[in-house]
N, C-alpha and C positions, 0 to 999 in steps of 0.2 A: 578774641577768637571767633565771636557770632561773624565780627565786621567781615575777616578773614574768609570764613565761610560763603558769609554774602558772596565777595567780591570775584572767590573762584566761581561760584554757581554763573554768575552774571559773564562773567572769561564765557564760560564753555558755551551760553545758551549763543554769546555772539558768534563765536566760533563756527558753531552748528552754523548757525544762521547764514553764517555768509558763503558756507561749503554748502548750503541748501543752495542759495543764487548762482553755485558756481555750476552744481551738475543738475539741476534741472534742464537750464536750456540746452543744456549738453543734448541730455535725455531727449528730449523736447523734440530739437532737431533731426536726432536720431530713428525716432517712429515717423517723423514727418518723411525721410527719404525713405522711411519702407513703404509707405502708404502711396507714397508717387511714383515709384518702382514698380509695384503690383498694378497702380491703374494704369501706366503705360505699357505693360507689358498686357493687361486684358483690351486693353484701346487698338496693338497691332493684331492680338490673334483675331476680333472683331474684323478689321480689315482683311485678313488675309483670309478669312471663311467668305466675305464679299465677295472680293476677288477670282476665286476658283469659279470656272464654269459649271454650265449644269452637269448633272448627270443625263447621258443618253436614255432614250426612252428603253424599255427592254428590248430587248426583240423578239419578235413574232413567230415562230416557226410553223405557225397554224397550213394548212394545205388550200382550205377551202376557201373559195372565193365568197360565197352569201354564206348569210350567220343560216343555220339550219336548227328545227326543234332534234331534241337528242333523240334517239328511236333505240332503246335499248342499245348493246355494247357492239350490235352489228354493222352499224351503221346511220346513218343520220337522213333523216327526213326533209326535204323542204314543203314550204309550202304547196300545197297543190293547184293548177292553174283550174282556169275556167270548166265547168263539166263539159265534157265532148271536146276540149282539145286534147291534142296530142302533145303526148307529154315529153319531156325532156330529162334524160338522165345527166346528173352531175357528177363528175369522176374525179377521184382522188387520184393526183398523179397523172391527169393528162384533157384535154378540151370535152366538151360537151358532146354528146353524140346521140344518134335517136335513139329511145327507150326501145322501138320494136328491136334495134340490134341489142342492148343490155336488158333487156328486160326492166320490171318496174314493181315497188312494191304497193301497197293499200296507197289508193288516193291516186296512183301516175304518176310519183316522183318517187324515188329513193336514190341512195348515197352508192355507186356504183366504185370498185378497188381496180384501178388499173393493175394486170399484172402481167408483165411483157406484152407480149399480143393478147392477151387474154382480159376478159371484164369479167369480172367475180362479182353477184348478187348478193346484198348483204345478208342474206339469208343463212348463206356460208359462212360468214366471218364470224366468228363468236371475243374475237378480243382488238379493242383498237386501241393504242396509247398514241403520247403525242408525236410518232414518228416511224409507226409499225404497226400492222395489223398480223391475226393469224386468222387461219382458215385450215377447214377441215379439207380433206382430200376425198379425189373424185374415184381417186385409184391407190388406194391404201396398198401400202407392201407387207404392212402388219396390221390389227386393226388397234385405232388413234394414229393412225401418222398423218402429223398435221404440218404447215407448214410455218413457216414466221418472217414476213418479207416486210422491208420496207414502205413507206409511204410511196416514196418520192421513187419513180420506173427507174430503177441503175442497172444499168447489164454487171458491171462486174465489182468485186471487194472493193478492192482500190480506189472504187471513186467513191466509195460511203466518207461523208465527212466524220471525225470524232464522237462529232454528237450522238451524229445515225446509228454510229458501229455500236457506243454502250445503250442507245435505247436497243434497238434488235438484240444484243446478248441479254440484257437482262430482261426485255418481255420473254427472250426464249427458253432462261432459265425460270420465271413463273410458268410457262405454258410445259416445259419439262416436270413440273411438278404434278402439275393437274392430271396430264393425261398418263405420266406411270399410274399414280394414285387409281384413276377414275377406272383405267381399262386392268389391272391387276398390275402392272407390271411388276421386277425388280431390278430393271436397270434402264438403261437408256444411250440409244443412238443419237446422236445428233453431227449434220454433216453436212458441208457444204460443198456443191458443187458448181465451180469457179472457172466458166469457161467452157467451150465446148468440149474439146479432149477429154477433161473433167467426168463427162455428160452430163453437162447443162443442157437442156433444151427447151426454157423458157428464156428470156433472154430479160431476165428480173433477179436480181440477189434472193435470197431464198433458201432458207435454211429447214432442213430435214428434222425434224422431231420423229422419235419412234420407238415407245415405252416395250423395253425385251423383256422374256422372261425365258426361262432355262425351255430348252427341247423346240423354240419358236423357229428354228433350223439346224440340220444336220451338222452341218457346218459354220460356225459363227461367222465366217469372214461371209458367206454367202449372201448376207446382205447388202451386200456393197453391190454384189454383181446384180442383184434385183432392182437398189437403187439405178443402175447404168440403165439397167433394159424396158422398166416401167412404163415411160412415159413413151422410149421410141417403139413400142408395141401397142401405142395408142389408137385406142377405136371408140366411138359412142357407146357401142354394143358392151363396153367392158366397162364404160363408168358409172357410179352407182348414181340413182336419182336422185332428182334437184330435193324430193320431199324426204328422202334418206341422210343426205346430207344435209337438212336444215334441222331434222329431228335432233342428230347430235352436235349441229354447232348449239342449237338453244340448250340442251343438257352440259355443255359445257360453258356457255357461258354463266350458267349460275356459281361458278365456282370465283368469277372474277367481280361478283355485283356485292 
């Protein structure tokens, strides 16, 4: 009976034994094709990240031609030339021109805002983003009506590219904010006027801001017809001064620092 015993124990360990030889290389083989699978497959995505060209540089939308020190949110400073020359204003939106025509801040240089025929003194501007400025008005139809224009001089909507159109809404929607808040309001105008018929009579895109509040006219719509007549009843004599209107662009640019 022991021998019996021996002789199965000794059967089975062969047995084992030789089904050990049979599926190991099996095995074997099998991890070897995953393992060459996965590195050819990380050997082509290698390649194919090679392959792809660069990325484009970003692009710039910047306005200004010299880099300038920052001068508060009104506008930008360059350096200033020699003492006793005559200085040169740089314009957002259109060539360089002489400061006695734009006038000049500290030093004989400041950052001058094209707007249609018009050069606005950063003194006025109290908000610039990368593709819009706002500016206080010279002839207010209520008081805070400011205005929110473009960098770049466009007469009309239609030529504002995508980009333009949501910078300009949404600095107009921050600048809507500020000036209900600042001057009491509870509501708010905002309007554009698209053309001459329109009455446009700068020839710059330019959007109307103008914080209302109940009894600010007899009639609501009446603002519109103020908006029409404003500007074409234009005279010196009826726009407020340069130091009136810098008192409140700098009060309201602190709302945006």
């Amino acid at each position: 009976l022991g021998w019996m015993a021996n002789s199965n124990s000794a059967s089975i360990v062969v047995t084992l034994t030789l089904i050990g030889f049979g599926i190991f290389p099996s095995l074997c083989h099998f991890f070897f094709q995953i393992i060459y699978c996965s590195f050819l497959a990380g050997a082509e995505a290698s390649n194919s990240r090679r392959s792809l060209p660069p990325p484009p540089p970003p692009r710039s939308r910047g306005r200004n031609p010299l880099p300038r020190e920052k001068e508060g949110l009104g506008g930008f400073r360059a350096k200033p030339g020699p003492e006793g020359e005559r200085g040169r204003e740089s314009v957002v939106g259109g060539p360089e021109v002489d400061s006695a025509e734009a006038g000049s801040a500290e030093g004989g240089w400041a950052m001058a805002f094209r707007f249609g025929q018009h050069l606005i003194k950063p003194s006025a501007v109290f908000l610039r983003t990368e593709q819009s400025f706002a500016l206080v008005n010279r002839k207010p139809v209520v008081p805070g009506h400011v205005l929110v224009c473009p960098l770049r001089p466009v007469e009309r909507f239609r030529d504002l590219d995508p980009e333009e159109v949501a910078d300009l809404f949404c600095t107009t929607q921050r600048v809507g904010n500020v000036v209900e808040r600042h001057f009491g309001g509870t509501s708010l105008t905002i309007a554009v006027q698209d053309g001459p018929e329109a009455g446009q009579t700068v020839k710059h895109v330019h959007v109307h801001v103008l914080p209302r509040k109940t009894g600010d006219f007899s009639r609501n719509d009446s603002v519109y017809d103020e908006l029409q007549r404003h500007d074409k009843e234009d005279s010196p004599s009826k726009w407020r001064s340069e130091e009136d209107m810098a008192a409140e662009a700098t009060v309201l640019q602190k709302y945006f620092q």
